[in-house]
Backbone bond lengths (Angstrom), bond angles and torsions (degrees), N, CA, C in turn:
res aa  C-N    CA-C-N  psi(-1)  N-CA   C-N-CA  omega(-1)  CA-C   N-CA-C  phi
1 X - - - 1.452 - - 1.507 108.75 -
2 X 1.126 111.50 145.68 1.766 118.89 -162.28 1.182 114.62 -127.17
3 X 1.467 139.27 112.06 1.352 127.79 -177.05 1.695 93.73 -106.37
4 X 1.421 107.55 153.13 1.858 129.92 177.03 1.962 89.61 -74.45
5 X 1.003 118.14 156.31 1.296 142.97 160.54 1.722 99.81 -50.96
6 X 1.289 120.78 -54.88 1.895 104.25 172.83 1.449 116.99 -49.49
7 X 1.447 93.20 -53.85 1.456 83.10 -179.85 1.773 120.09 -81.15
8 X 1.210 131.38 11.58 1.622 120.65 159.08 1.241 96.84 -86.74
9 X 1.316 128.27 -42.36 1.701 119.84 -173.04 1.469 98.04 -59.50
10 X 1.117 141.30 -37.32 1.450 130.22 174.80 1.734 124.20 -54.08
11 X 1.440 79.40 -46.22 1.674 112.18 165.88 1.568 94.53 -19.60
12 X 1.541 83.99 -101.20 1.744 122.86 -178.51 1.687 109.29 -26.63
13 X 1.369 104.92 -39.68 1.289 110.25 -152.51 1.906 104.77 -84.86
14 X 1.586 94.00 -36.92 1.246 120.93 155.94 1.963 124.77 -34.99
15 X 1.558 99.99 -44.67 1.409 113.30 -160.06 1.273 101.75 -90.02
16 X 1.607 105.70 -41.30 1.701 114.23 -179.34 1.636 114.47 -72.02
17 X 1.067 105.39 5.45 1.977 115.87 174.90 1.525 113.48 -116.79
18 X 1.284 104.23 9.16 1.831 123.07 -178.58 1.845 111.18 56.61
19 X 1.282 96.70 61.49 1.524 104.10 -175.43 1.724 99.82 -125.08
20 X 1.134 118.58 11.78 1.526 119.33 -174.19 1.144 121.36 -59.96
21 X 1.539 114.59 -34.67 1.279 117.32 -174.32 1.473 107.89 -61.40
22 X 1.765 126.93 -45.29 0.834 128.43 178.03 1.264 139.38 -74.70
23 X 1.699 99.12 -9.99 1.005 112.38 154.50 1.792 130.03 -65.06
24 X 1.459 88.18 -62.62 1.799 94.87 157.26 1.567 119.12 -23.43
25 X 1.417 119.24 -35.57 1.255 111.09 -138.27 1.880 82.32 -96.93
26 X 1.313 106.91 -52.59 1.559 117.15 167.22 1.313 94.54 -18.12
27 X 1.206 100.18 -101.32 1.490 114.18 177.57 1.621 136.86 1.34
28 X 1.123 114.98 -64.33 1.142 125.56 150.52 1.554 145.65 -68.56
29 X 1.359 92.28 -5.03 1.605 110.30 -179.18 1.765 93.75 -79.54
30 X 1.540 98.06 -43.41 1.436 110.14 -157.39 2.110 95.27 -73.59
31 X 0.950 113.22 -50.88 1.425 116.98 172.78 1.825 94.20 -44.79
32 X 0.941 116.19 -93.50 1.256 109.17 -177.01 1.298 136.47 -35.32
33 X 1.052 132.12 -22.32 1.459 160.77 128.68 2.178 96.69 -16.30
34 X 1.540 104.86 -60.04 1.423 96.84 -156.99 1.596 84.81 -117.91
35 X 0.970 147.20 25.04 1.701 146.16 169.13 1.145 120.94 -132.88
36 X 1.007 95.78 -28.38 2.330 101.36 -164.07 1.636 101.56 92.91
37 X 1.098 93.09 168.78 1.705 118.97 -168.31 1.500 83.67 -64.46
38 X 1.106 156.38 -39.57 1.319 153.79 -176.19 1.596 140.18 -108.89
39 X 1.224 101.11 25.76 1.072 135.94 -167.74 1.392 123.48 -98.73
40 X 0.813 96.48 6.22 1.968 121.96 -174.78 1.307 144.36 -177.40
41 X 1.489 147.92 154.14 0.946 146.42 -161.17 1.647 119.49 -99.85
42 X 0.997 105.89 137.92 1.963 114.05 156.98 1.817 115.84 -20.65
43 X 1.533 104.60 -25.96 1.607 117.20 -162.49 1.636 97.21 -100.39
44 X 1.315 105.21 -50.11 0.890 119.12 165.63 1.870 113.24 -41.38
45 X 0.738 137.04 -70.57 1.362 145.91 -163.61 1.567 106.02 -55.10
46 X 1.648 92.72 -45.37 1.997 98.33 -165.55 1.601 87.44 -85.49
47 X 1.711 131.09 12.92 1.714 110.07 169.33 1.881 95.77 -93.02
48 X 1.433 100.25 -47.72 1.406 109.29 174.77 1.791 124.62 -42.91
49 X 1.543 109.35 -21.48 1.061 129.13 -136.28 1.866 75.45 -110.06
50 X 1.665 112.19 -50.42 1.389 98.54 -155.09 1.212 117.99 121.53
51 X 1.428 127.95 -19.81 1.482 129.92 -138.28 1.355 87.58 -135.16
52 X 1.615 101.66 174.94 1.618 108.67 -176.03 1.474 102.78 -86.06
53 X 1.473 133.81 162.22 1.183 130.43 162.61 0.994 137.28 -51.93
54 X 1.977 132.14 -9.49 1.203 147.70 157.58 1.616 109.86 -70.26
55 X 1.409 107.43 -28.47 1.609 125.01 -157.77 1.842 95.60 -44.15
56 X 1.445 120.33 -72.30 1.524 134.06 162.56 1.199 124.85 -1.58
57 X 1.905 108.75 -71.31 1.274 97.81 -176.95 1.428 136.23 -69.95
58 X 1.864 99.38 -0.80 1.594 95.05 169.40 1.702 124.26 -72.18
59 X 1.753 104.98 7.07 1.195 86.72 164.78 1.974 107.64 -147.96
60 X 0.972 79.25 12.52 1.885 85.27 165.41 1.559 117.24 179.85
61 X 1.455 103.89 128.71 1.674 127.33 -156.62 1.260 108.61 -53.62
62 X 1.670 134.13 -14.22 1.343 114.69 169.23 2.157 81.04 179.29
63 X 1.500 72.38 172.26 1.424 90.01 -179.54 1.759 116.84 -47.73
64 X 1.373 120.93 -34.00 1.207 118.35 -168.71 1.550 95.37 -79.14
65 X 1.229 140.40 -23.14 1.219 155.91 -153.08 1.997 98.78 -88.15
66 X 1.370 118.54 -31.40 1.310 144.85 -170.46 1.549 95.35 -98.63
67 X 1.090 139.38 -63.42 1.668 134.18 177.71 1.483 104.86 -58.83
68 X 1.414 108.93 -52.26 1.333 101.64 -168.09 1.791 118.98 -57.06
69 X 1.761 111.70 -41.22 1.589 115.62 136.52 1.265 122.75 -33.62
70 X 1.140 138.71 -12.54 1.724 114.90 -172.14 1.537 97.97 -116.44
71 X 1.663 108.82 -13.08 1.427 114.98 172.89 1.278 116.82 -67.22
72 X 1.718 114.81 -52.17 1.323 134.07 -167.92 1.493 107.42 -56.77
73 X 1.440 109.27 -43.48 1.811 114.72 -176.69 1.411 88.53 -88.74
74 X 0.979 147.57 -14.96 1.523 115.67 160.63 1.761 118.86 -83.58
75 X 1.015 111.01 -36.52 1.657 116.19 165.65 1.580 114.46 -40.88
76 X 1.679 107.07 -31.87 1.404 123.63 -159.16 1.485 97.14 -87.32
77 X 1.840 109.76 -65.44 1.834 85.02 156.68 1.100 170.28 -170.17
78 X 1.905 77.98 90.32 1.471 125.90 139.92 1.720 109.14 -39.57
79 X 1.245 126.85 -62.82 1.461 123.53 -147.86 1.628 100.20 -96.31
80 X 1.295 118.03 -2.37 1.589 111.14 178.83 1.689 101.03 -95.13
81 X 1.499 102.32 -24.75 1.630 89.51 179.94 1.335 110.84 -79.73
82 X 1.428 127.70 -29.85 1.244 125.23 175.35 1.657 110.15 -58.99
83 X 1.622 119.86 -62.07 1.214 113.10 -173.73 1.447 124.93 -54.75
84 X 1.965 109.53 -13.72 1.266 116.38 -179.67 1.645 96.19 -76.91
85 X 1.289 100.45 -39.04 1.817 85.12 -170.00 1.660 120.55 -77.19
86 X 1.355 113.98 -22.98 1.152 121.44 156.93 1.279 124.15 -54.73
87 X 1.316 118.33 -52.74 1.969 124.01 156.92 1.695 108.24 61.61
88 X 1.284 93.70 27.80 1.562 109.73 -170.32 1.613 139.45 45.71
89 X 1.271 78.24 56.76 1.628 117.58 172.76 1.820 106.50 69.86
90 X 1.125 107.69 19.83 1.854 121.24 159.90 0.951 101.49 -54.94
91 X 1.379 126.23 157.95 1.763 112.89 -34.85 1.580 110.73 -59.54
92 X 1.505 104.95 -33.74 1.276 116.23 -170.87 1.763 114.35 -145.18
93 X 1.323 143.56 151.72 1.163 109.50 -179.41 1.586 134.63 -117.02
94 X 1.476 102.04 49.61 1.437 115.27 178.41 1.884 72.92 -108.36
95 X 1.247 120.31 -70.57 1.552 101.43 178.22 1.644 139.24 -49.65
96 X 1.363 90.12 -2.08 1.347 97.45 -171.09 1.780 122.91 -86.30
97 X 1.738 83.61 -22.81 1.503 142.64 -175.21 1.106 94.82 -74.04
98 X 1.358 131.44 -65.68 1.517 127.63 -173.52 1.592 116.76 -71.08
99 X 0.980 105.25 -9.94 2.066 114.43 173.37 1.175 105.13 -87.37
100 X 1.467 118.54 -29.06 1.618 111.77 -171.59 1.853 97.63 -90.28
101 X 1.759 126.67 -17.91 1.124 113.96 151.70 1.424 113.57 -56.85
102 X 1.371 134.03 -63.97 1.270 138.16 -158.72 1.440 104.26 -54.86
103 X 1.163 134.16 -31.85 1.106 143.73 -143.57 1.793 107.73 -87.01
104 X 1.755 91.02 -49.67 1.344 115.31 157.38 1.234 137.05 -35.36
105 X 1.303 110.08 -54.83 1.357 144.58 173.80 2.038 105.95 -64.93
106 X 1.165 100.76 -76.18 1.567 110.79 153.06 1.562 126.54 -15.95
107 X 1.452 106.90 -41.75 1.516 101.02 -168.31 1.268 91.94 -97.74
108 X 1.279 127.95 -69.61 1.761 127.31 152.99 1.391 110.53 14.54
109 X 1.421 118.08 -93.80 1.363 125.35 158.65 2.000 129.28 -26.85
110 X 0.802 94.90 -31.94 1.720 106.90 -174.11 1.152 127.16 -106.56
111 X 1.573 111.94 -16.33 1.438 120.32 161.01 1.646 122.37 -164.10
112 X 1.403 94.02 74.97 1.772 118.28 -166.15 1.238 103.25 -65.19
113 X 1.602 128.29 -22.27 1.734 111.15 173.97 1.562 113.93 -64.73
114 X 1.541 96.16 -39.90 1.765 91.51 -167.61 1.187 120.73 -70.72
115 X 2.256 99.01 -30.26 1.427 104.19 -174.51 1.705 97.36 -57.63
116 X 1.294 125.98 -51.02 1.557 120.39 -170.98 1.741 101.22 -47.08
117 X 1.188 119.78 -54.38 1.244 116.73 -174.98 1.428 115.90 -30.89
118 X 1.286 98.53 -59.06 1.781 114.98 -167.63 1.485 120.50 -58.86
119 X 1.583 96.75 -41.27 1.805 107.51 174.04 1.215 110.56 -129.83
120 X 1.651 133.61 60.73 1.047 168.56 164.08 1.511 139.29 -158.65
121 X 0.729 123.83 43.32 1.882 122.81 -144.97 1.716 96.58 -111.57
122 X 1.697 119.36 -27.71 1.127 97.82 179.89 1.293 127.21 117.35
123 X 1.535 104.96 -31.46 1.937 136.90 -174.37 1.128 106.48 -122.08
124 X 1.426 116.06 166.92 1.517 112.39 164.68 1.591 98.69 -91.36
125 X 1.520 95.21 140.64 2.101 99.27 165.25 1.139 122.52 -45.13
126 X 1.302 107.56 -17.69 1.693 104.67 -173.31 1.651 107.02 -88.37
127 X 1.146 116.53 -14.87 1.783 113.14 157.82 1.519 118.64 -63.95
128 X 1.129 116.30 4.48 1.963 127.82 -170.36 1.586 96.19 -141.25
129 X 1.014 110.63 97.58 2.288 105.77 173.49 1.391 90.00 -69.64
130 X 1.517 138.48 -48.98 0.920 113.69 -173.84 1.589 141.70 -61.49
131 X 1.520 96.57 -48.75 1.500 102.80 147.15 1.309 131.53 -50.00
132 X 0.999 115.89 -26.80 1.814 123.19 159.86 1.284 121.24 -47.02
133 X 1.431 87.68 -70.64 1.664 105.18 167.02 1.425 122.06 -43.43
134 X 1.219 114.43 -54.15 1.677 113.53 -160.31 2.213 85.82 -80.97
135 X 1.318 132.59 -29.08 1.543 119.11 177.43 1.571 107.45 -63.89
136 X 1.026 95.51 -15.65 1.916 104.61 -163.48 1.780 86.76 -77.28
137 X 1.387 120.12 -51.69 1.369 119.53 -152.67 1.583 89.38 -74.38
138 X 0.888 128.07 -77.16 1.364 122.27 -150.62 2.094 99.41 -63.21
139 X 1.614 123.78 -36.23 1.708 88.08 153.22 1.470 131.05 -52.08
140 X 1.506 104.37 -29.65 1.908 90.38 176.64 1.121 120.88 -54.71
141 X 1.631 129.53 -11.19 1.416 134.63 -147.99 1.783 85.68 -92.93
142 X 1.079 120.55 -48.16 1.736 136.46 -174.92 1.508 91.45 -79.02
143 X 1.241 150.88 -41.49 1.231 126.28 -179.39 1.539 111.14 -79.80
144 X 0.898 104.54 -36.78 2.098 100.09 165.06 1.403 116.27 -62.45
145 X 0.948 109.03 -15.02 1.883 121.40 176.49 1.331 91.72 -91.11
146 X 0.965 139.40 -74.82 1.682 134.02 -160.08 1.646 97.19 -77.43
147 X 1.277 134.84 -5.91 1.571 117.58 173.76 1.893 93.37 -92.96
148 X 1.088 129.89 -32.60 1.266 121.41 172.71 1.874 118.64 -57.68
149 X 1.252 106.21 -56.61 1.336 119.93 -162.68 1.671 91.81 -85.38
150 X 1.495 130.44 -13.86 1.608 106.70 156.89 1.578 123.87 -70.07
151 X 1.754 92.70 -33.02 1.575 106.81 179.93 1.799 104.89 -47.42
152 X 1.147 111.69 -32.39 1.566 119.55 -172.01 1.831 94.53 -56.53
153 X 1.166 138.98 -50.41 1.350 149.04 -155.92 1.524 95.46 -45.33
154 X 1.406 115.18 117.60 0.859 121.80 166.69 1.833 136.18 -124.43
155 X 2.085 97.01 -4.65 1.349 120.65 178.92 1.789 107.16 -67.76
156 X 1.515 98.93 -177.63 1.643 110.80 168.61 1.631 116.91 -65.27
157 X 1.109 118.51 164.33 2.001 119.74 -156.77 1.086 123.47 68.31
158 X 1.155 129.89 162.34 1.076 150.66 162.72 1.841 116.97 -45.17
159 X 1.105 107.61 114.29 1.441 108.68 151.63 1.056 123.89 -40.36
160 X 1.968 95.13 128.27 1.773 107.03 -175.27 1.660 107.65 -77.57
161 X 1.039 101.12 138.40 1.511 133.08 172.77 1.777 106.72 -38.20
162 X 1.311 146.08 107.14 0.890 140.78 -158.65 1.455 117.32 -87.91
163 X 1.596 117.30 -3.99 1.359 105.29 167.69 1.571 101.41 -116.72
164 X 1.568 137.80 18.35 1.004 118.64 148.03 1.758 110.73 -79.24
165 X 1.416 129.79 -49.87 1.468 125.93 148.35 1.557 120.89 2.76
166 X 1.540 93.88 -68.65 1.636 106.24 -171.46 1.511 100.28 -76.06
167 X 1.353 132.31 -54.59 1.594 110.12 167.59 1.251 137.96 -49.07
168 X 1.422 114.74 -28.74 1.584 125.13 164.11 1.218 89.47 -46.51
169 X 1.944 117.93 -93.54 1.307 117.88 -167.60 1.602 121.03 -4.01
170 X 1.157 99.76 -52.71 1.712 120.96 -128.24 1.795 66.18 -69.77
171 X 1.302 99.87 -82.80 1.729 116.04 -175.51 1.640 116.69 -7.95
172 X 1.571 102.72 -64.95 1.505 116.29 -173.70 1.240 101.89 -50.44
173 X 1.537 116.05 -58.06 1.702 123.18 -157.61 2.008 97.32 -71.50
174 X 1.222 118.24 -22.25 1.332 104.79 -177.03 1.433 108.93 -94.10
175 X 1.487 122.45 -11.84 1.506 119.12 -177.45 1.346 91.85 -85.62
176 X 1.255 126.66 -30.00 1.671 111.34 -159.31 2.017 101.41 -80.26
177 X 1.147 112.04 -36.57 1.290 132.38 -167.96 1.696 93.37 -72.89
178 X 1.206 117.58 -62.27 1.420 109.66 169.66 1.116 132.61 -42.35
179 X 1.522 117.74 -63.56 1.344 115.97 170.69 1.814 120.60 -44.02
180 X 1.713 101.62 -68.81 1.338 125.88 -171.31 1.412 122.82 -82.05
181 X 1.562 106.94 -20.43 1.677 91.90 -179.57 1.637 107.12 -123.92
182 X 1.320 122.54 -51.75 1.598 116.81 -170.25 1.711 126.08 -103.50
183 X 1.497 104.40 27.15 1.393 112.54 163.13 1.573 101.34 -70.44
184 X 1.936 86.56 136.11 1.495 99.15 165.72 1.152 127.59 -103.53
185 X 1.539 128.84 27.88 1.419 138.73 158.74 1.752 109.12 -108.71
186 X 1.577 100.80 -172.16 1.581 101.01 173.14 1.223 116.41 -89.66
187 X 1.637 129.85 18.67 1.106 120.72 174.59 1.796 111.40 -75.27
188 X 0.872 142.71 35.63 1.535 131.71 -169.25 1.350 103.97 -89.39
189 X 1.165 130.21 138.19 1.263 140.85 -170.86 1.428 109.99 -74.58
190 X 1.116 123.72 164.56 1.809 121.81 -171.79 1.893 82.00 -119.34
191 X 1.424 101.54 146.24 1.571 135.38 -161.69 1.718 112.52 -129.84
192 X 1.060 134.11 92.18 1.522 131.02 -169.70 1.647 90.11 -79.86
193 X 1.290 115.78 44.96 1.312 102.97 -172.84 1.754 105.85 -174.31
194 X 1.224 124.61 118.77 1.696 127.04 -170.61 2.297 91.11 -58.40
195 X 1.514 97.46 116.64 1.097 106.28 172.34 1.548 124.48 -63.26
196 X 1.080 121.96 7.90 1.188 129.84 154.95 1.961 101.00 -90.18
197 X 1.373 151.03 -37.72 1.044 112.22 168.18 1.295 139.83 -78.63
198 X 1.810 99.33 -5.53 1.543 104.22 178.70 1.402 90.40 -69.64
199 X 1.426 143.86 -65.40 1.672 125.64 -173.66 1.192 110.71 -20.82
200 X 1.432 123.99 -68.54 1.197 143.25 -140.59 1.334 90.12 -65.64
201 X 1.098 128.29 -48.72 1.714 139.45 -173.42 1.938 101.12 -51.79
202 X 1.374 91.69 -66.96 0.965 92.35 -173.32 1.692 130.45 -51.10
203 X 1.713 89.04 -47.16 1.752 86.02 -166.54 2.169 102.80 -67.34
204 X 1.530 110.07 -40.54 1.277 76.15 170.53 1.626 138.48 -108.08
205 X 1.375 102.33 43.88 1.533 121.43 135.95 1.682 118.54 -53.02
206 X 1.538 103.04 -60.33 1.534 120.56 -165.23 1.513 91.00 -66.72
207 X 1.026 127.51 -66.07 1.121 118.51 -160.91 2.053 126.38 -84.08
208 X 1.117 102.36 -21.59 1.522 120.67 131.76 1.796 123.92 -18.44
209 X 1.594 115.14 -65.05 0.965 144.65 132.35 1.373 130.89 -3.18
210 X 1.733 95.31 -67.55 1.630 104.33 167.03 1.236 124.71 -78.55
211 X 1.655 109.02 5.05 1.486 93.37 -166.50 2.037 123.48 64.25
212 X 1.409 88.89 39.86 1.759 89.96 -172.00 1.699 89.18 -129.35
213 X 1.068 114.59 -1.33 1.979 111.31 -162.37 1.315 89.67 -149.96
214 X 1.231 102.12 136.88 1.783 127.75 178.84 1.686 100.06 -70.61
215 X 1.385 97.03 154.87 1.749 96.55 177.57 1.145 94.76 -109.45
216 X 1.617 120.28 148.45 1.514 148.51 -164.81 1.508 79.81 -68.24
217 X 1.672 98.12 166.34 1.476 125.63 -167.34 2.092 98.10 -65.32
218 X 1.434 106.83 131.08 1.853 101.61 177.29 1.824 88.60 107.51
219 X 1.166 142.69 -19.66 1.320 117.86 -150.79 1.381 119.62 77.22
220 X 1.144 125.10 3.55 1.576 105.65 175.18 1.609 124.61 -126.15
221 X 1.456 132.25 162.05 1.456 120.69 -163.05 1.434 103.61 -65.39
């Protein structure tokens, strides 16, 4: 990756006004953007960056320490678009449910370095509390969606469990987005169908299933 001389003087100019960190973070979004989450070095970043190769650790202990940052602010927002599309289970929340798929899908599409960041990084989350933290928040957004739309259950059995619900979700909306929407190579699969309605198909199939979602006019999904 190659920056013009304007933009390192920005760099520089950037670092000497105590904006480095965020610069760093640029930086690596953009590496990742054209490598994968693993695709490059700590050295790498502070050439991209402008800065000397010591420049970094004045603000994070190693490279995994720098991804795991570009994860956390994408988790972060990651979880405002979901809670926007959720909008607290408006109008209704099997529909409310299907915005927080779309939504999914949406961010996937719109910013595939970070999405790789977030569910690619390389570590387990639990080496980052913060990154922990901020993956934790935006699943609560899907488990308040699936504790609403189980509350809907009104057939014979037992009410489904609302965070197996929300892990299904979680699963469907990240396999479909993986495959079809936020890969950052040319492997993406071809779809005779806008990958936002295969979700849509799917989740209320699944939940159809549970007896939590009405079946379309005829009995069928």
């Amino acid at each position: 990756m190659r920056f013009g001389d304007d933009d390192r003087g920005r760099r520089r100019d950037s670092y000497h006004h105590g904006n480095l960190r965020e610069v760093l973070v640029e930086a690596a979004r953009a590496l990742i953007a054209e490598r994968g989450t693993a695709g490059f070095s700590f050295a790498e970043v502070a050439r991209a960056a402008g800065v000397s190769a010591a420049a970094p650790y004045r603000h994070f202990r190693d490279r995994n320490a720098l991804v795991a940052e570009v994860a956390r602010l994408g988790f972060e927002r990651f979880t405002a678009d979901l809670d926007r599309a959720w909008n607290g289970g408006r109008p209704e929340p099997v529909a409310a449910l299907e915005n927080c798929g779309r939504a999914y899908l949406a961010f996937a599409r719109r910013d595939p370095a970070a999405y790789a960041a977030m569910f690619e990084t390389g570590f387990a989350l639990e080496e980052d509390a913060a990154l922990l933290a901020a993956s934790e928040r935006a699943f609560a957004v899907l488990r308040r969606a699936a504790d609403a739309v189980c509350a809907l259950h009104r057939g014979p059995g037992a009410r489904p469990p609302g965070l197996m619900v929300a892990l299904h979700i979680w699963a469907m909306a990240h396999g479909i987005a993986s495959l079809f929407v936020g890969r950052l190579d040319a492997a993406r699969r071809k779809l005779p169908m806008a990958p936002e309605e295969l979700l849509e198909a799917g989740v209320l199939i699944y939940l159809q299933s549970l007896g939590v979602a009405p079946m379309q006019p005829g009995g069928t999904a």
